[in-house]
VOVEXLO-383457 format. One line per 3 residues: number of its first residue (from 1); their letters; for each residue x, y, z of N, C-alpha, C. Coordinates in steps of 0.05 Angstrom, whole numbers, plus 32768, in hexadecimal, padded with zeros to 4 digits. Each point is the difference from the previous one (the first is absolute). Layout:
N
NUM = a = X/Y/Z/X/Y/Z/X/Y/Z; ... $
//
This chain:
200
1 = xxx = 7D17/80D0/8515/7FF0/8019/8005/7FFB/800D/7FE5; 7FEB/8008/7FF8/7FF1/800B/7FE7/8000/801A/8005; 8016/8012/7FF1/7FF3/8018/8007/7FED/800B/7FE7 $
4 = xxx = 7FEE/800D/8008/7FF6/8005/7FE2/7FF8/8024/8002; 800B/8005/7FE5/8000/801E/7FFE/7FE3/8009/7FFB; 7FFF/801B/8004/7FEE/8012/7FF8/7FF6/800F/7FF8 $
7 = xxx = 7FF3/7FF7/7FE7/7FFC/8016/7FE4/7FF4/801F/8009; 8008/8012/7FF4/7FF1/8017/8002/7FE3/7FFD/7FF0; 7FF8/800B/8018/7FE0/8006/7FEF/7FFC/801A/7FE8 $
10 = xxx = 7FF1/7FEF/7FE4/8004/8014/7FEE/8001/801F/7FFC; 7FEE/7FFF/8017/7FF1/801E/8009/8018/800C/8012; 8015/7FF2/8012/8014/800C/800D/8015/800E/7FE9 $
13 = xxx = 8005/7FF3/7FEA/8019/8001/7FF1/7FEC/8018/7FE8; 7FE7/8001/8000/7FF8/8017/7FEB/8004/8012/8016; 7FF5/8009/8019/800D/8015/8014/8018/8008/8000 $
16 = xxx = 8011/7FEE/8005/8020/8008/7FFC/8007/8006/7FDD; 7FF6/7FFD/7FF9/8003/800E/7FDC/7FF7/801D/7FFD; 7FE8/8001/8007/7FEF/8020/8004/8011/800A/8019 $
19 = xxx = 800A/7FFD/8012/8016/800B/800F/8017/800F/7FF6; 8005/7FE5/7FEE/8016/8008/7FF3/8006/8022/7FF5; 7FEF/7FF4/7FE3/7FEA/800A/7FEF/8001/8025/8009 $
22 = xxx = 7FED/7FFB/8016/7FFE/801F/8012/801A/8011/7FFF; 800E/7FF0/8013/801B/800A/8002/8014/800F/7FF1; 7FFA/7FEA/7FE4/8012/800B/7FE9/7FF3/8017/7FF5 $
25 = xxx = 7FE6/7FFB/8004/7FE7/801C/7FF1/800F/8022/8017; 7FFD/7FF7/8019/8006/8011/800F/8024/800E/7FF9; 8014/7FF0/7FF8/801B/8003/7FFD/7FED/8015/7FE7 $
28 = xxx = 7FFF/7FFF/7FF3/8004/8004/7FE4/7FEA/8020/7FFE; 7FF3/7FF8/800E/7FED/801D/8007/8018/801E/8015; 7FFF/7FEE/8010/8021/800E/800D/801C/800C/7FEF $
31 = xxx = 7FFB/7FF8/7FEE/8018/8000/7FE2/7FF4/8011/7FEF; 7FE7/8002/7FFB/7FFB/801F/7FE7/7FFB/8012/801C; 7FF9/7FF5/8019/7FF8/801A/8014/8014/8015/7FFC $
34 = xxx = 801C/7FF0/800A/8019/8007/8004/8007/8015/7FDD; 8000/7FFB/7FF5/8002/8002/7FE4/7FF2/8014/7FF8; 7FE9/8002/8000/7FEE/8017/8005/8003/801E/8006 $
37 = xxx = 8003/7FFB/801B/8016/8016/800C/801C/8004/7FF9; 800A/7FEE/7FF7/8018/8010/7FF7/7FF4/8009/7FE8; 7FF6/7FF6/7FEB/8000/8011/7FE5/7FEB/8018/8005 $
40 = xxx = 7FF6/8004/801E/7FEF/801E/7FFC/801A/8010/800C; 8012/7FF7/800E/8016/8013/8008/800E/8009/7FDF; 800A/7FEB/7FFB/800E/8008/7FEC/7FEE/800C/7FE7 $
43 = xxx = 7FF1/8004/8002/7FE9/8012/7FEA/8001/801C/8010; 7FF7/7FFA/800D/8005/8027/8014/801F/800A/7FF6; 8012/7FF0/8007/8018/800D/7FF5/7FF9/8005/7FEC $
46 = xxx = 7FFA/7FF1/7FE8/8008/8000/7FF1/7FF5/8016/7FF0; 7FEB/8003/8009/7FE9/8025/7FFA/8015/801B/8009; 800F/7FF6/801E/800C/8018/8000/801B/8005/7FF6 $
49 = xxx = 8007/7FE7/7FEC/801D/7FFC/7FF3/8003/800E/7FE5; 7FEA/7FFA/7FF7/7FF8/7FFC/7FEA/800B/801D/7FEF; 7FF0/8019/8006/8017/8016/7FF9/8011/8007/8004 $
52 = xxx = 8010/7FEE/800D/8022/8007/8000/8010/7FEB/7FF6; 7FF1/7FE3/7FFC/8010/7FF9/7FEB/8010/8003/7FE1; 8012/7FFE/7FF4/800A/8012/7FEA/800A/801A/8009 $
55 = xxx = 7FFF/800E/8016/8008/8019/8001/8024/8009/7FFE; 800D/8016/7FF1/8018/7FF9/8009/8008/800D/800D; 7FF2/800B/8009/8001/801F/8021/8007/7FEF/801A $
58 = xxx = 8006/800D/8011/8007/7FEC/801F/7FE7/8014/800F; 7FF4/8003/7FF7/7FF0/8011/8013/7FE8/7FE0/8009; 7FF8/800A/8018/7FEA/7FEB/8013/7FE7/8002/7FF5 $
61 = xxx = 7FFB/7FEC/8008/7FD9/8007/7FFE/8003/7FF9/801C; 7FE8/8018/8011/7FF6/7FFB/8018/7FDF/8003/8002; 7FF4/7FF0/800E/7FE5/8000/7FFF/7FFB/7FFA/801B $
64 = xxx = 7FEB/8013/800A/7FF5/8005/801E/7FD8/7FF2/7FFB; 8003/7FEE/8008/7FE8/7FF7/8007/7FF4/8005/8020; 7FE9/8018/7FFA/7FFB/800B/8017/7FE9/7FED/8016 $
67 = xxx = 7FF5/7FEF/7FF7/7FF4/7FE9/800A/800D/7FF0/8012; 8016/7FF9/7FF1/800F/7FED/800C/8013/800E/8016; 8006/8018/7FF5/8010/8012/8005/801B/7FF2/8007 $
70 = xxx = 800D/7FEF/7FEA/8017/8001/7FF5/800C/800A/7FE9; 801C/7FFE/8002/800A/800C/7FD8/800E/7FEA/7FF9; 7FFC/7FF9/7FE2/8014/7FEB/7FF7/8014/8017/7FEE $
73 = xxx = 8016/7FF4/8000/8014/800E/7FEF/800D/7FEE/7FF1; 800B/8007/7FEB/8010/7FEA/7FEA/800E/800B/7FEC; 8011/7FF2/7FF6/8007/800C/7FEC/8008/7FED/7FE7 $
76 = xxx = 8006/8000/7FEA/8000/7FF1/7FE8/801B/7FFF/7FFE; 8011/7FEE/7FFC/8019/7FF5/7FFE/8002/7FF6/7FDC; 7FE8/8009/7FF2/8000/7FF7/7FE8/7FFD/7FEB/7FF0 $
79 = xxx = 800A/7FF6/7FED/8005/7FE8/7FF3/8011/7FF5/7FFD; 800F/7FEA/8004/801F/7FF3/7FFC/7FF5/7FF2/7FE5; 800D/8009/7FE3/7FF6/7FF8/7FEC/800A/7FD7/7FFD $
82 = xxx = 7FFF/7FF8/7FEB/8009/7FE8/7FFF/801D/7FFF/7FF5; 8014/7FEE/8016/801A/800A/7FF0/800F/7FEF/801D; 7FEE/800B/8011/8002/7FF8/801F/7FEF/7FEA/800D $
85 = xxx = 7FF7/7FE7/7FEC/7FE2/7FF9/8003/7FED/8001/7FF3; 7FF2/800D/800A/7FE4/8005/8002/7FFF/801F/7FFF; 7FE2/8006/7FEC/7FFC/8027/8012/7FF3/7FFC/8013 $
88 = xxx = 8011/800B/8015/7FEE/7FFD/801D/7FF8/8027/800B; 7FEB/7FF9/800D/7FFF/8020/8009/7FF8/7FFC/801E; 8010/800F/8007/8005/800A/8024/7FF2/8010/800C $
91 = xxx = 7FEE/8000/800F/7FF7/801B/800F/8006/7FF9/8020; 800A/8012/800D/8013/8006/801B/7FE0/8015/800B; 7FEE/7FF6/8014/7FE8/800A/800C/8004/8000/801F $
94 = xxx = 7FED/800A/8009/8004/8000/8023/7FDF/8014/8007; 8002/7FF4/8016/7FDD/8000/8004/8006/800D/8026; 7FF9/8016/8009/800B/8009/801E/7FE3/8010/8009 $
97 = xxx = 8002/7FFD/8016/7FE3/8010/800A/8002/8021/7FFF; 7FE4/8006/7FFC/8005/8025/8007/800D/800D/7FE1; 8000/801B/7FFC/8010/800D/7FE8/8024/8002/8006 $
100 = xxx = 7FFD/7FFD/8017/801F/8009/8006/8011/7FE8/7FFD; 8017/7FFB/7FF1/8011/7FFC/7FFE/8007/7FEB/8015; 7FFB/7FE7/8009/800F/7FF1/801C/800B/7FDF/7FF7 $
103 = xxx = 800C/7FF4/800F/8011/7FEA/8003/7FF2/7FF5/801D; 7FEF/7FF2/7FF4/7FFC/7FE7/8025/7FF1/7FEC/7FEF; 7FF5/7FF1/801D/7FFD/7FE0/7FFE/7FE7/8007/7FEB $
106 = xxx = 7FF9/8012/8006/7FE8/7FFF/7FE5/8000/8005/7FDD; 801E/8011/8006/8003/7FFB/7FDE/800C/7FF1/7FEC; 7FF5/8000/7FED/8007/7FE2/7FF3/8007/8006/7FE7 $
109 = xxx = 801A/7FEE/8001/800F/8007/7FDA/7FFF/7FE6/7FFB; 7FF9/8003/7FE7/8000/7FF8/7FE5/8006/7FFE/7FDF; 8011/7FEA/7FFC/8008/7FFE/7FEB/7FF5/7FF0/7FEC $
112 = xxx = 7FEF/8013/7FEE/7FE7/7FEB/7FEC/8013/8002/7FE1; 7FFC/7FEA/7FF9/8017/7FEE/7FE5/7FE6/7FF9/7FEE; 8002/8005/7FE7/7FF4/7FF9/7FF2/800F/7FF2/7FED $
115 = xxx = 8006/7FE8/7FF0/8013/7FEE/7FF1/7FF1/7FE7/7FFF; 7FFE/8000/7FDC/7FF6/7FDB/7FF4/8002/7FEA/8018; 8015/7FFD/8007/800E/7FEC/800A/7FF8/7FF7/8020 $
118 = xxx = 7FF4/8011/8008/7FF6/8003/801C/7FE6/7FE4/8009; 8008/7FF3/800D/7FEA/7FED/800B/7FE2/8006/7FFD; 7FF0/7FF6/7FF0/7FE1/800E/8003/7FF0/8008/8015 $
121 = xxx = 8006/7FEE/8020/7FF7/800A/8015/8017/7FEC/8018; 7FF3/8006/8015/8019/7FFC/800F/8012/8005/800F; 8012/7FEF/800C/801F/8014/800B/8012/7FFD/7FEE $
124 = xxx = 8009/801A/8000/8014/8007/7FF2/801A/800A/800B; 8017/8002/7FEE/8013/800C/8010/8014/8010/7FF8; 800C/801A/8000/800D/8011/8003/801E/8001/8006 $
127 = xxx = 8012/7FFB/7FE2/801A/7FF4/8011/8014/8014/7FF4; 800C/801E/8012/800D/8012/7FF2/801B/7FFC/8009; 800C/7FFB/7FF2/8025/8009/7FF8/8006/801B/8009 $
130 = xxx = 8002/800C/8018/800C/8013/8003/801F/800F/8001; 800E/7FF6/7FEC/801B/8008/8007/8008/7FED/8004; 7FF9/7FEE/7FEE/8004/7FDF/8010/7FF4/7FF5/8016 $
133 = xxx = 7FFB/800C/8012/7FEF/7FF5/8014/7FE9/8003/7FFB; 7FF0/7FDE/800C/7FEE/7FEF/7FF2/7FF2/8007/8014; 7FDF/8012/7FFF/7FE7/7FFF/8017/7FEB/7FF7/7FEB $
136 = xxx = 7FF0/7FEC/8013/7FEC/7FEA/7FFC/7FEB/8017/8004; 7FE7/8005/7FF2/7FE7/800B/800C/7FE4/7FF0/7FF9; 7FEF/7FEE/8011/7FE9/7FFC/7FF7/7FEE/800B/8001 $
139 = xxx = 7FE7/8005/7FE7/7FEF/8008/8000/7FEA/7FEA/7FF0; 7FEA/8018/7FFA/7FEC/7FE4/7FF0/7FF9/8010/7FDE; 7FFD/7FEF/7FF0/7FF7/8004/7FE7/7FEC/7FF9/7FFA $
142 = xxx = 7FE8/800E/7FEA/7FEC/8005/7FF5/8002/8006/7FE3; 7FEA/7FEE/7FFA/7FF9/8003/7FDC/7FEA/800B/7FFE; 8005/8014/7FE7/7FE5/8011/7FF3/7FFD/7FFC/7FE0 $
145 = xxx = 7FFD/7FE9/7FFF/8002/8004/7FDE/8019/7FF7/7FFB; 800F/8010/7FEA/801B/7FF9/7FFD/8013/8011/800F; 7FFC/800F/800E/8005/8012/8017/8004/7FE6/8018 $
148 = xxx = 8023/8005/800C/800E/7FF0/8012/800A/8012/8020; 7FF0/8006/800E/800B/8014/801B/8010/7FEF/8013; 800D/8001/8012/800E/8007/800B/8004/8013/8013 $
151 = xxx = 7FF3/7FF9/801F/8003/8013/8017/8017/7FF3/8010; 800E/8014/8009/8013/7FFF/800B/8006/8013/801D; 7FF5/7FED/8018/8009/8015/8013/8016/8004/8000 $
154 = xxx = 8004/801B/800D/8024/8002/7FFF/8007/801A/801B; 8013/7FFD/8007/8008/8013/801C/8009/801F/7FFC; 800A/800B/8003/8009/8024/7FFE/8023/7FEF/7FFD $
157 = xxx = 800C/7FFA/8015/8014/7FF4/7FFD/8009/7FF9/7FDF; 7FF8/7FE6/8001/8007/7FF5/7FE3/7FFE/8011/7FE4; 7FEA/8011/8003/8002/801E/7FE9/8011/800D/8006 $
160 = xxx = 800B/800E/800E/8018/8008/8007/8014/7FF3/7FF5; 8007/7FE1/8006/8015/7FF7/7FF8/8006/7FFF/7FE2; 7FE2/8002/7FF3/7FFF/7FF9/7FDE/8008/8016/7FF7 $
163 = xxx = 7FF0/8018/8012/8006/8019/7FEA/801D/800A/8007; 8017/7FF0/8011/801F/8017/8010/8006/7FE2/7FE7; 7FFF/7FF5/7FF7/800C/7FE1/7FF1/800C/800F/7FE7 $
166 = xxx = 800F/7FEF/7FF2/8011/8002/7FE8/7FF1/7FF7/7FED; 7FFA/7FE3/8006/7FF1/7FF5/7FF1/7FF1/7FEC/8010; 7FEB/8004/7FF6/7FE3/7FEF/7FFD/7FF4/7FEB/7FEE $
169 = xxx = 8005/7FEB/7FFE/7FE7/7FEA/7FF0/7FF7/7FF3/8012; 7FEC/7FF6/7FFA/7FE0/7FE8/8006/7FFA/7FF2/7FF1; 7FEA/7FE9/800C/7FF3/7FF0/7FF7/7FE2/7FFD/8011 $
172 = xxx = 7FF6/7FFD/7FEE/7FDC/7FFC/800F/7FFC/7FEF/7FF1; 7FF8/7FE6/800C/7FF3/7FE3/7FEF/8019/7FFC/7FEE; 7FFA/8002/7FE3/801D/7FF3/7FED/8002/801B/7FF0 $
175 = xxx = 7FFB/8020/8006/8007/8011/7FF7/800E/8011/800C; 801E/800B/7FF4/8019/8009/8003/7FFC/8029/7FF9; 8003/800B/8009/8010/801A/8006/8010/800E/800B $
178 = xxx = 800E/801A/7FFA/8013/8009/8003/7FF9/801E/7FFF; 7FF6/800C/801C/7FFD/8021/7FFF/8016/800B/7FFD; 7FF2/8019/7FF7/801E/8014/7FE9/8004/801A/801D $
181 = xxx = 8015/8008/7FFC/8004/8016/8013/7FEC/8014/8005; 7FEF/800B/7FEC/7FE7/8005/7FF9/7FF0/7FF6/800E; 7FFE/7FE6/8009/7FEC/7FF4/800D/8004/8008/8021 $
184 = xxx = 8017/7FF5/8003/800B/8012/801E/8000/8014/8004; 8004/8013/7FF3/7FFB/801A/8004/7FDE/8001/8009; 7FE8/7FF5/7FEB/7FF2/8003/8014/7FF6/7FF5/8019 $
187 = xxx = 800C/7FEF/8003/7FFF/7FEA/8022/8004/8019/8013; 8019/800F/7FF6/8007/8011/8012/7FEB/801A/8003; 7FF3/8004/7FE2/7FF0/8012/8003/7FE2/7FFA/8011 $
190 = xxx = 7FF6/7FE8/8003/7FF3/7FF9/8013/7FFE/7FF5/8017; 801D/800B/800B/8010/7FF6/801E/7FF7/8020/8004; 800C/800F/7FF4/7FFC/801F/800F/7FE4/8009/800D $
193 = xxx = 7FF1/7FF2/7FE9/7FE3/800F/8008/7FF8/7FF9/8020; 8013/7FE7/800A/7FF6/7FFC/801E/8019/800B/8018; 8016/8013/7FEE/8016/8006/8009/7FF5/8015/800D $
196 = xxx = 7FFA/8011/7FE5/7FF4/8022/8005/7FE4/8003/7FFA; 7FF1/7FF1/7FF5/7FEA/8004/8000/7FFD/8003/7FE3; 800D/800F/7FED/7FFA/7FFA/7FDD/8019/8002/7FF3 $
199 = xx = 8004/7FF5/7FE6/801C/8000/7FF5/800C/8014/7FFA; 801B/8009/8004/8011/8017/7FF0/800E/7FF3/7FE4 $
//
């Protein structure tokens, strides 16, 4: 018995190539989509970061966008110079509906990292030493230039735990820090603002 095989027709196998082809075009269009949006998120922060980075006050920035009619609040955790790493700079943000002061499924914290060392885009990940105890956090990273971000969702819980801690170091991508009591102090100073409504 002869079996005899059966070539593809040339025109089948250029179809399945332009298929291909498509597909990978479509992955990859899906990849700056994705990308896109994060680096317009992290640009918005980064407009409303921007004067409170360097500051050595614990005082908040709060900003009421009456459109949207939410407020983002944040505060600047500073620079961890090189000694520890990398200089990395921290801003501790949170984004809640309305002017008033609330905690639900709608508000959202965030921990934006700026550091060399940070993945250009991507997932990234968030690995803090609290007192020795080790919490994992993923988020995603974005490149601007030589500018390395770093968003980090993060819970009310776990701030709490950083700012009542002894000691604190991290890592984001292959860059290392270590917040100063200073730094906790303001974690705590922007835990209050949703305690009582603004810091004492």
């Amino acid at each position: 018995m002869v079996v005899h095989s059966i070539e593809p027709h040339p025109r089948d196998a250029c179809t399945s190539g332009l298929q291909q082809h498509q597909y990978v075009l479509n992955e990859r269009l899906a990849m700056v989509k994705r990308y896109t949006i994060l680096t317009a998120v992290v640009c918005s922060l980064l407009v409303f970061a921007l004067p409170i980075v360097g500051q050595s006050n614990e005082e908040l920035k709060i900003k009421y966008d009456r459109f949207k009619d939410e407020t983002t609040v944040g505060i600047s955790l500073g620079k961890i110079e090189p000694g520890w790493g990398d200089s990395v700079t921290h801003i501790i943000a949170a984004t809640h509906p309305g002017q008033k002061p609330q905690v639900s499924s709608s508000t959202k914290f965030t921990w934006m990292i700026t550091a060399p060392r940070i993945p250009p885009y991507g997932k990234t990940e968030l690995i803090l030493l609290v007192d020795e105890a080790r919490i994992r956090l993923e988020g995603a990273a974005s490149s601007g230039g030589s500018s390395r971000v770093a968003m980090i969702p993060i819970n009310l819980d776990t701030l709490r735990r950083v700012s009542n801690a002894n000691v604190v170091e991290g890592q984001v991508g292959k860059s290392e820090f270590k917040l100063t009591p200073e730094d906790r102090e303001k974690i705590a100073t922007f835990l209050k603002y949703f305690a009582v409504g603004s810091p004492k």
